[in-house]
C-alpha positions as CSV (number, residue, x, y, z in Angstrom):
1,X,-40.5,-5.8,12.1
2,X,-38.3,-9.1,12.6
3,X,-37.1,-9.5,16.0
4,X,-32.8,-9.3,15.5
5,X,-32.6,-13.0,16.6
6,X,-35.2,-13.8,14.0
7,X,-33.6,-12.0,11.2
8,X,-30.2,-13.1,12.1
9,X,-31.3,-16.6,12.0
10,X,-32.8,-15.5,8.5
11,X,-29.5,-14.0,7.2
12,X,-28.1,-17.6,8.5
13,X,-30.1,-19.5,6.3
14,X,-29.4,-17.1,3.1
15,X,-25.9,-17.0,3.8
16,X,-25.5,-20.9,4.3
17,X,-27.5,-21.4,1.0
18,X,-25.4,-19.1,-1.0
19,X,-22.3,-20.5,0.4
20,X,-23.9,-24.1,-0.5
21,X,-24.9,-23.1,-4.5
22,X,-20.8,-21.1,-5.3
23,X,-20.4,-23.3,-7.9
24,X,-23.9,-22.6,-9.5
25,X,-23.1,-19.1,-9.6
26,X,-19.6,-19.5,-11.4
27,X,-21.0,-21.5,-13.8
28,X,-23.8,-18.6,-14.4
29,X,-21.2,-16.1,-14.9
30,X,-18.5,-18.7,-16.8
31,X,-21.7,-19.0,-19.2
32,X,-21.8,-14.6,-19.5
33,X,-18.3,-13.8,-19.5
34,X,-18.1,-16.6,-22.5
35,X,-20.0,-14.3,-24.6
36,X,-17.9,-11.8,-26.7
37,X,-20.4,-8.7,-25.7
38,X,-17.9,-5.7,-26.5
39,X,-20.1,-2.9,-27.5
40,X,-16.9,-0.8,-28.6
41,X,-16.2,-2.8,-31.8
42,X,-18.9,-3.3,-34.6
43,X,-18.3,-6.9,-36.3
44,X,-19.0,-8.2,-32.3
45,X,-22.3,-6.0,-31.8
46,X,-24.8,-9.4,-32.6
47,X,-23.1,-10.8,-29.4
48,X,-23.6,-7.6,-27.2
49,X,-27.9,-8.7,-28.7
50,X,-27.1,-12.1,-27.9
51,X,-26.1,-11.2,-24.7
52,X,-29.0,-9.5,-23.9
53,X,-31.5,-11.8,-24.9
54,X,-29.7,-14.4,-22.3
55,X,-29.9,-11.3,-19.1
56,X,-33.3,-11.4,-20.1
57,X,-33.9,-15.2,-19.5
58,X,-32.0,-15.2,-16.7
59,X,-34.3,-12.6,-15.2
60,X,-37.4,-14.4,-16.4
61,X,-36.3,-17.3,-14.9
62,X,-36.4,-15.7,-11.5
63,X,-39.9,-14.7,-12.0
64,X,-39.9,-11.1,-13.4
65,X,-41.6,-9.4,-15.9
66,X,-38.9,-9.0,-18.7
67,X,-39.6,-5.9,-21.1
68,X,-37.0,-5.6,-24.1
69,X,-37.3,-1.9,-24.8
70,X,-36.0,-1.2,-28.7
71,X,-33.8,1.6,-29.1
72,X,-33.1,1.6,-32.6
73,X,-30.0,2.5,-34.6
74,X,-26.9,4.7,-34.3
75,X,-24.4,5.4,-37.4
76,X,-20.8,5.2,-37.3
77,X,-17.9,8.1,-37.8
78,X,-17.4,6.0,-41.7
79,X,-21.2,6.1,-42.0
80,X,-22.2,2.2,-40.9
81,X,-25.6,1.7,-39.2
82,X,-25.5,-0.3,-36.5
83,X,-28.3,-1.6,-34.2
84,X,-28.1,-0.3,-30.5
85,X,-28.9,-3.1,-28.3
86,X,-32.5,-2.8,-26.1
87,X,-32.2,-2.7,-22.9
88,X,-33.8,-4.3,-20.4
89,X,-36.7,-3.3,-18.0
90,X,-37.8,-5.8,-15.7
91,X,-39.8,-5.7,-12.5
92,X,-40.4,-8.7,-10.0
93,X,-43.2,-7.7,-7.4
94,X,-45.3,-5.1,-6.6
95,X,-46.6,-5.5,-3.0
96,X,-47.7,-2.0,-2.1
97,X,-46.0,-2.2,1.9
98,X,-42.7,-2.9,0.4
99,X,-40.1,-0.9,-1.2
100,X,-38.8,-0.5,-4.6
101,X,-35.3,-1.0,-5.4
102,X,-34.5,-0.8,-8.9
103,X,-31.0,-2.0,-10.0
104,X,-28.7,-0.4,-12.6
105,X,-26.0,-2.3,-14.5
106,X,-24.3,-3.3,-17.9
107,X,-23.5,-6.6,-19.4
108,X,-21.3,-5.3,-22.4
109,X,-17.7,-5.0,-21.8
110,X,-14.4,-3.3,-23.2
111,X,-12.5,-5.0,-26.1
112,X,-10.2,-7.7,-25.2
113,X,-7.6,-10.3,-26.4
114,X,-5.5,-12.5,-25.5
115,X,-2.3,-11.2,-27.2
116,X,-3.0,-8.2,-25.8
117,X,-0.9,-9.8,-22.3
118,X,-3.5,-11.6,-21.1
119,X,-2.3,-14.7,-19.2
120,X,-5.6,-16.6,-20.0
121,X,-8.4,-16.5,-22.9
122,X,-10.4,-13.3,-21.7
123,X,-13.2,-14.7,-22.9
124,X,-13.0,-18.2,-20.8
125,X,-13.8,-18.0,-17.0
126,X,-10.7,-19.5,-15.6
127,X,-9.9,-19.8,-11.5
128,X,-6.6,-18.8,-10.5
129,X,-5.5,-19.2,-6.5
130,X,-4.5,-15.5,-5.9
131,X,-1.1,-14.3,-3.6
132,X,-3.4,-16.0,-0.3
133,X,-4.3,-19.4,-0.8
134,X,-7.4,-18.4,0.4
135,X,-8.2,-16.0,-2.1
136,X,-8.9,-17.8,-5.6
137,X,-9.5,-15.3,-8.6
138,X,-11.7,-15.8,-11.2
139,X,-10.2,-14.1,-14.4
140,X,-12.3,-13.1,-17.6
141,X,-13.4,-10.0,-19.4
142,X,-16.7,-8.5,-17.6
143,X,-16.1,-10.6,-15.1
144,X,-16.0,-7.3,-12.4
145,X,-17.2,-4.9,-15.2
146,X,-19.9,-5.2,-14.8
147,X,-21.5,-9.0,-15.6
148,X,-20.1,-10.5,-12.1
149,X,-21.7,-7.8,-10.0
150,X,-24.8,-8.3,-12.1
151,X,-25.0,-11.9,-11.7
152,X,-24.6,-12.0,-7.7
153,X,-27.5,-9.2,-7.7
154,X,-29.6,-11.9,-9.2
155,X,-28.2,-14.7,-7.4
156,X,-28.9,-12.9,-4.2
157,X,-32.6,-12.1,-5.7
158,X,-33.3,-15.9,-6.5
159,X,-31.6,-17.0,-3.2
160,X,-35.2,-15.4,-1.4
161,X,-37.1,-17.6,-4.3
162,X,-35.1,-20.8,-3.9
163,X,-35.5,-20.9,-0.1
164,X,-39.6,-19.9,-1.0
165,X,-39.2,-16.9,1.3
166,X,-41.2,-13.7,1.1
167,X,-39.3,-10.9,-0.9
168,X,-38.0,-8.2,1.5
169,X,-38.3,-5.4,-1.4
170,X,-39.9,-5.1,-5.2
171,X,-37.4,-5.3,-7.5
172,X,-36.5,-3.2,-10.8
173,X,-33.8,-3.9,-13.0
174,X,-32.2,-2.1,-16.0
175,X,-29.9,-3.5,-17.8
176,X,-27.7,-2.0,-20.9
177,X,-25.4,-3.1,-23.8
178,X,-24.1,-0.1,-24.5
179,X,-22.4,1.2,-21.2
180,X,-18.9,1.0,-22.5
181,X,-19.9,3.2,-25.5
182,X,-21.4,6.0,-24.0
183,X,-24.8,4.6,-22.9
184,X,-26.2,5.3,-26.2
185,X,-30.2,6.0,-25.9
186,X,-30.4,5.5,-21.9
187,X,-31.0,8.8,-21.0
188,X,-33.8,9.5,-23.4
189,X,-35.6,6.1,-22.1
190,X,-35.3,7.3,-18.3
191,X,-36.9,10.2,-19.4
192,X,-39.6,8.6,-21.1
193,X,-40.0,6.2,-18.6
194,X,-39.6,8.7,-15.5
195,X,-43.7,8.8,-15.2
196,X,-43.8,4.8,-15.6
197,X,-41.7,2.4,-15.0
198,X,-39.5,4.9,-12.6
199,X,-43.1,6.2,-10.5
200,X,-42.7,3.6,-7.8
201,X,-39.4,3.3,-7.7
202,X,-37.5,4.4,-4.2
203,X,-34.2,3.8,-4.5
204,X,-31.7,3.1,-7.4
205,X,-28.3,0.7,-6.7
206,X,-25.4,0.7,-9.2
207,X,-22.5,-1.4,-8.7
208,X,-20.2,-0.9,-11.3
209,X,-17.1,0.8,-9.8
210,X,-14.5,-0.7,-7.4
211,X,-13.6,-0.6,-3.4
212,X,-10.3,1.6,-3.0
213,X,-8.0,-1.4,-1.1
214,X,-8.9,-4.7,0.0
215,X,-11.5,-2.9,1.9
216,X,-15.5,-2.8,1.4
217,X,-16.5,1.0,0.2
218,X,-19.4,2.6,-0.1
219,X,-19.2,5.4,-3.2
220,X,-21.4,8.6,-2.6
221,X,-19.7,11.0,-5.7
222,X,-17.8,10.7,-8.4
223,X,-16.1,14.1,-10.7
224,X,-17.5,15.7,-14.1
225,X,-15.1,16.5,-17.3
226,X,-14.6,18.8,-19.6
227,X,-13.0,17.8,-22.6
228,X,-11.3,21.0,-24.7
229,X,-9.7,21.7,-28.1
230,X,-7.8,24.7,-28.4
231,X,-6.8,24.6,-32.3
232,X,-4.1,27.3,-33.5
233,X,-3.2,27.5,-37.4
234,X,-2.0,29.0,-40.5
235,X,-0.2,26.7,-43.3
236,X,2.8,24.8,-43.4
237,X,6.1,26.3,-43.6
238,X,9.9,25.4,-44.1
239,X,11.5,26.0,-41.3
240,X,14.7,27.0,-43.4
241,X,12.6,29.4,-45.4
242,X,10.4,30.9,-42.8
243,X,11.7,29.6,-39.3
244,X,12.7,33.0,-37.4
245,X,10.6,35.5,-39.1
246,X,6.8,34.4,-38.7
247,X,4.7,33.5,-35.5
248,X,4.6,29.8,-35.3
249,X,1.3,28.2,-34.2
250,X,2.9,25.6,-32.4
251,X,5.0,28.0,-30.2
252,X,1.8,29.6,-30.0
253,X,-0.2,26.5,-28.5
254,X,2.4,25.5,-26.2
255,X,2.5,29.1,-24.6
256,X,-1.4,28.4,-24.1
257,X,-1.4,25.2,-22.8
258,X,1.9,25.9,-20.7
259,X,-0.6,28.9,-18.9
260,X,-2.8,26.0,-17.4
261,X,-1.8,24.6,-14.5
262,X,1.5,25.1,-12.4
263,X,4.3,22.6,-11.2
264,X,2.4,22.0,-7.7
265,X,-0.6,20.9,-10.1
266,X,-2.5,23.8,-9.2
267,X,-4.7,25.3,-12.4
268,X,-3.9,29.1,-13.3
269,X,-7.6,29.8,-14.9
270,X,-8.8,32.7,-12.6
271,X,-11.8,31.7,-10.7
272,X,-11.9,28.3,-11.6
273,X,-11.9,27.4,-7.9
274,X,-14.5,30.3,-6.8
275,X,-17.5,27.9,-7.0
276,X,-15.8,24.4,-5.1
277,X,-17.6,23.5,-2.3
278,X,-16.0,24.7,0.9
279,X,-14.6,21.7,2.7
280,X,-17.0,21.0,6.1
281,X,-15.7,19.8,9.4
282,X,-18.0,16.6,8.8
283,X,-16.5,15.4,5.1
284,X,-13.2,16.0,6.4
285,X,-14.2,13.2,9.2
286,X,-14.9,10.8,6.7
287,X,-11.3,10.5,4.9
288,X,-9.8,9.8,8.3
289,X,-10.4,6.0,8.8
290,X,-10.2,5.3,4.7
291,X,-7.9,2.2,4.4
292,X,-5.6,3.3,1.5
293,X,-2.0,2.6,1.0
294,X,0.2,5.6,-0.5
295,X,3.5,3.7,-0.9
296,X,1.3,1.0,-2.8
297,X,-0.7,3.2,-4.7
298,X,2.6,5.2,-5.8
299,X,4.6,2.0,-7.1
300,X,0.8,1.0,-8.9
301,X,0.8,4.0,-10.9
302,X,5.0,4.2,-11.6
303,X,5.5,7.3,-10.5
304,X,8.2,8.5,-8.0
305,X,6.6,11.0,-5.8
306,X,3.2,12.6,-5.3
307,X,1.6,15.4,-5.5
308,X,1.5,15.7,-1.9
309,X,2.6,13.8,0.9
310,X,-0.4,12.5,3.0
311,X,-3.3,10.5,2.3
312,X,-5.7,12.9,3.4
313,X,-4.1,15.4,0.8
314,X,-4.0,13.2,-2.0
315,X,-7.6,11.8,-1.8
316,X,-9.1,15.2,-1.1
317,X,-7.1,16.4,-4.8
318,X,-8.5,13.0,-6.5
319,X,-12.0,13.7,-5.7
320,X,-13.2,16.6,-4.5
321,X,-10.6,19.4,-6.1
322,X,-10.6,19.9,-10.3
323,X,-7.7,18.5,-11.9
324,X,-6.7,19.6,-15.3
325,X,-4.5,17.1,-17.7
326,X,-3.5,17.6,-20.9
327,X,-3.7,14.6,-23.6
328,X,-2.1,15.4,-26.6
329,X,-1.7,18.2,-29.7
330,X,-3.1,17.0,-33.3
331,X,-1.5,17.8,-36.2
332,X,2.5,17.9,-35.0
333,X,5.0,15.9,-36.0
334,X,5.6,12.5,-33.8
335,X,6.9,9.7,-35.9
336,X,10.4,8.7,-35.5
337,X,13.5,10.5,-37.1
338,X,12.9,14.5,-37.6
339,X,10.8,16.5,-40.0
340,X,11.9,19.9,-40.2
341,X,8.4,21.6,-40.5
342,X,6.7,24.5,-39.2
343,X,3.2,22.5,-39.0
344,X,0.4,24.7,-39.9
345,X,-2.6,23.7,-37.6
346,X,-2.1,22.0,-34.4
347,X,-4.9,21.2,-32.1
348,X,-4.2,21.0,-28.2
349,X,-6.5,18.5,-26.2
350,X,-6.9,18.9,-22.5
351,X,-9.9,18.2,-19.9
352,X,-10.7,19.6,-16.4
353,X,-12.3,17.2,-14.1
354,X,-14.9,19.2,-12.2
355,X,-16.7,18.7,-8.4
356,X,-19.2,20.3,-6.7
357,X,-20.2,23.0,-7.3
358,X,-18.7,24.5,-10.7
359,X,-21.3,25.1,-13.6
360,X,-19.8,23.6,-17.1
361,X,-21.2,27.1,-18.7
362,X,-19.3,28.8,-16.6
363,X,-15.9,26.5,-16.6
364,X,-16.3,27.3,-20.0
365,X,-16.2,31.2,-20.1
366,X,-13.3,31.2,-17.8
367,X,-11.6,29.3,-20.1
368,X,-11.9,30.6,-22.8
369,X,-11.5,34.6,-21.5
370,X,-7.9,32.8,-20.0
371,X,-6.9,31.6,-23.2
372,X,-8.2,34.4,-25.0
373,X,-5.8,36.7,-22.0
374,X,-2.9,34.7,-22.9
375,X,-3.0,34.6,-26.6
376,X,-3.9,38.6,-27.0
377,X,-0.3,39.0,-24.9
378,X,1.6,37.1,-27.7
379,X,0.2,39.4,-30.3
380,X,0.2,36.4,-32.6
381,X,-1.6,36.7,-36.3
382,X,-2.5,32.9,-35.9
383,X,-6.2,32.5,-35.5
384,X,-7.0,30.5,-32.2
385,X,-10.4,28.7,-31.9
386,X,-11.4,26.9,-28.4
387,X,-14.0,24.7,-28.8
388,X,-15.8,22.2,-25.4
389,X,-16.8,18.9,-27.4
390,X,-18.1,17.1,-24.1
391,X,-19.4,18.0,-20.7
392,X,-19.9,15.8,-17.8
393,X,-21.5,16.9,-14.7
394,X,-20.2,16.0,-11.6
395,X,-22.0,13.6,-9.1
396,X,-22.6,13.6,-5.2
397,X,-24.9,12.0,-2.5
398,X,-25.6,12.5,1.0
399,X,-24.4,9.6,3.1
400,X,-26.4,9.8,5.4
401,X,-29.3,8.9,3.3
402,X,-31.5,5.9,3.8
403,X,-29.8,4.1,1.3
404,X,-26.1,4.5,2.7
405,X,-27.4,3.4,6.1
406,X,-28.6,0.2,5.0
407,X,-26.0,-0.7,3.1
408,X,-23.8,0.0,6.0
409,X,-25.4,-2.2,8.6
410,X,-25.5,-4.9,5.3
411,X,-21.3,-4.6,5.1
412,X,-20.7,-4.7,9.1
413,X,-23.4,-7.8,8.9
414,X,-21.3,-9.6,5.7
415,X,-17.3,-8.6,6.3
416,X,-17.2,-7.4,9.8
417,X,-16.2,-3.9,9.3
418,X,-17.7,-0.5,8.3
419,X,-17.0,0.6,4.9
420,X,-15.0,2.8,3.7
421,X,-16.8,6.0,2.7
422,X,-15.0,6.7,-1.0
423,X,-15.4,9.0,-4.0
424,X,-14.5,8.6,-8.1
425,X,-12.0,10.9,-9.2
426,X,-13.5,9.9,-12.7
427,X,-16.8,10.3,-13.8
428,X,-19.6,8.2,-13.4
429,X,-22.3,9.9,-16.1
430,X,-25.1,6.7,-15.2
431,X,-25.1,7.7,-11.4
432,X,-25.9,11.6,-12.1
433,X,-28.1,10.4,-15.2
434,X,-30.4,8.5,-12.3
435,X,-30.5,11.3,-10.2
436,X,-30.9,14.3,-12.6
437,X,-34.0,12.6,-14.2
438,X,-35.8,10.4,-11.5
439,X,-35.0,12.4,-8.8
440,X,-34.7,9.2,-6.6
441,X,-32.3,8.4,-4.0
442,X,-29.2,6.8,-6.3
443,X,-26.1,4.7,-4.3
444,X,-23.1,3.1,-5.7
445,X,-22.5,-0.1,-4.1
446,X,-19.1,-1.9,-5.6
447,X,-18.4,-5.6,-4.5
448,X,-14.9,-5.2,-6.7
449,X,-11.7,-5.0,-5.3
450,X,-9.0,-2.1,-6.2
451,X,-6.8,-5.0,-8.1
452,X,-9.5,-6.2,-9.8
453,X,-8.0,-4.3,-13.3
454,X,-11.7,-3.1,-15.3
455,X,-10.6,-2.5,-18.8
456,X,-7.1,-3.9,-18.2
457,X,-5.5,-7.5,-19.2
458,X,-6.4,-10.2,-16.6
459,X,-9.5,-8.4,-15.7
460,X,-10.6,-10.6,-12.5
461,X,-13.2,-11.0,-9.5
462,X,-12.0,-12.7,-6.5
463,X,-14.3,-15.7,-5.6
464,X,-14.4,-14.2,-2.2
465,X,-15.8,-10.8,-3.6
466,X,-18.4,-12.5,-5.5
467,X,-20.0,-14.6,-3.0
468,X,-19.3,-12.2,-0.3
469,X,-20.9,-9.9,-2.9
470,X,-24.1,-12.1,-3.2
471,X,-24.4,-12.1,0.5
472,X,-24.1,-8.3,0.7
473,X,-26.9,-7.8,-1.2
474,X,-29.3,-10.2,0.3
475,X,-28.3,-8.4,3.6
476,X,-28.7,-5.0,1.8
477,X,-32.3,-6.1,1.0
478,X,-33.3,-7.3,4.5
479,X,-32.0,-4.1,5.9
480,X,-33.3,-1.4,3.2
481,X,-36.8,-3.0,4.0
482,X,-36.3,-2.8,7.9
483,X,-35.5,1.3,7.7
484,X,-38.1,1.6,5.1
């Protein structure tokens, strides 16, 4: 073990060489944001391959064994075949005393154009100085989701090779093309490579998610969903012949979907809260210090009042409570001017974020015996059918794993501070995929800011948050092999 004067001087001389090689690494990611590798639309899959095949140099160039697994082909809602991109396995030493990190992260992104309100061309890194002189943004599509925070895990990785010191940890790396779209294919490979590739693996890092302010974070769960359709029908009507007399679906799905949740937000489906983790004394601990501003957050979103009033409240209801929203009803009439029909099918759409510890079986009896309550009451001839077409389970870590220790001494060594310990209120399926199959110790590790707008026009990373970033995980290294 290093003495702390020794390893500081070491963290010196890693520091001071990524500080020296910034414009390197903004030409690296200039070079991957360039690429058009949106997974979501079909004509622009051979980039998303192209894109892959240059991950894969880039890792070869380091040093690391490179294996392009083939996933083969999915088909398309109008029946097109498409190719799903491999994804890439790579390792980079195997020294038996060390540890093995493997990293998880994507290098497709969401669709993007310019006349969509972008200020710049998505698809060209361009350097903007931010609100602070100090703070220059580097705008492009992927560049925080998720190819920037892939690039500074290499850069920190060939920062050890460039200075010809001795790697701290053995590396793993998979990387995806298809994150956007659902991970198509990833969770059968873990599975198949659970006994292989994953066997030595220790720990698993994602960072593909965002701090909650201007303040680093450390991300130990993130919430399931349930998506549900709740369809209602007969044929459709005149209202001038039949409007008055008959049961109208639409009446009918309203009344069900009205049932849901009450004006304080609260949802009505009995014993939907029976199986939430009890809040402990300890958990409750960790929202105090959390650096979030309400009156900021409130004028973000457009709204004029909360929920609730504190930040305690509304954090605690964004991660670790269900939520249920409703999306929309299928088969009503929404185009301008009126139409006066009684529409014969309609289809509601709704989701319930769950936490800890509901079961998705279960969510879905309870449902389904509500609605089932509700709709018996309105002694309606209709026919009702609920149906659940997706289920995501929710995620959560301990924080005071290994992992999270590491990374906080790596943060107080970078920025100066302890992180902020944060939650998703979305879900996260890759962090809960790593952990259901490998069993291993998973972490989420952003180097994003909250601004930084994933999947939004003017997508950006701060130069600051990049290089900082690269730093972070070179100290993250150094310290996970310490604890080991």
């Amino acid at each position: 073990v290093m003495s702390s004067s020794s390893s500081s001087a070491l963290e010196m001389e890693i520091f001071q060489y990524i500080d020296a090689h910034q414009s390197d690494f903004i030409k690296d990611l200039k070079e991957w944001v360039a690429v058009e590798s949106d997974s979501v639309q079909p004509h622009l899959r051979k980039e998303v391959m192209r894109m892959m095949a240059l991950a894969a140099d880039r890792l070869a160039t380091l040093g690391a064994t490179v294996n392009l697994v083939n996933l083969g082909s999915h088909q398309l809602a109008d029946g097109q075949v498409l190719p799903l991109p491999s994804v890439i396995l790579g390792e980079l030493g195997k020294d038996p005393q060390n540890p093995t990190v493997c990293f998880y992260g994507h290098v497709d992104v969401q669709p993007a154009k310019k006349e969509d309100g972008w200020k710049t061309d998505p698809y060209t890194l361009t350097e903007i100085d931010g609100v602070l002189l100090f703070i220059r943004n580097l705008y492009g599509r992927g560049a925080t989701d998720n190819k920037g925070p892939v690039l500074a895990w290499i850069n920190a990785v060939e920062t050890f090779r460039a200075l010809k010191l001795a790697m701290p940890v053995n590396f793993k790396f998979v990387i995806e093309g298809m994150e956007e779209a659902g991970s198509l294919g990833l969770e059968k490979l873990l599975e198949e490579e659970n006994q292989s590739f994953f066997s030595d693996v220790d720990y698993i890092v994602i960072s593909d998610n965002l701090w909650l302010s201007k303040k680093p974070a450390l991300t130990y769960g993130s919430r399931g969903n349930a998506c549900f359709f709740v369809e209602c029908g007969s044929k459709d009507l005149h209202s001038g012949t039949f409007g008055g007399i008959i049961h109208e679906p639409l009446l009918d799905l309203i009344a069900l979907l009205d049932s849901l949740v009450d004006s304080t937000g609260r949802i009505q489906i009995p014993g939907i809260y029976d199986s939430v983790a009890a809040l402990t004394e300890e958990e409750r601990k960790l929202y105090e210090p959390i650096e979030f501003d309400l009156e900021e957050h409130r004028n973000n979103c457009g709204v004029k009042k909360f929920l609730y009033g504190t930040k305690e409240e509304i954090l605690l209801h964004l991660w670790r409570y269900p939520s249920l929203s409703i999306h929309g009803i299928e088969g009503a009439f929404h185009e301008p001017g009126i139409k006066t029909v009684i529409p014969a099918k309609v289809i509601g759409k709704f989701s319930i974020r769950q936490v800890p510890h509901m079961d998705l079986s279960v969510v879905k009896k309870q449902v389904l015996e509500h609605l089932e309550g509700v709709f018996s009451k309105r002694n309606s001839p209709n026919k009702m059918k609920v149906s659940m077409p997706f289920g995501a389970k929710p995620w959560l870590t301990d924080v005071n794993d290994l992992l999270y220790k590491a990374a906080r001494r790596a943060i107080k060594t970078v920025f100066g501070e302890d992180p902020d310990f944060i939650r998703d209120g979305s879900t996260v399926p890759v962090a809960r995929m790593f952990q259901t199959v490998t069993q291993k110790s998973v972490m989420m590790l952003p180097i994003g800011a909250a601004d930084d707008g994933e999947h939004s026009q003017n997508e950006k990373i701060s130069r600051h948050n990049y290089i900082e970033g690269t730093k972070l995980f070179a100290a993250f290294f150094l310290e996970i092999s310490k604890l080991h």
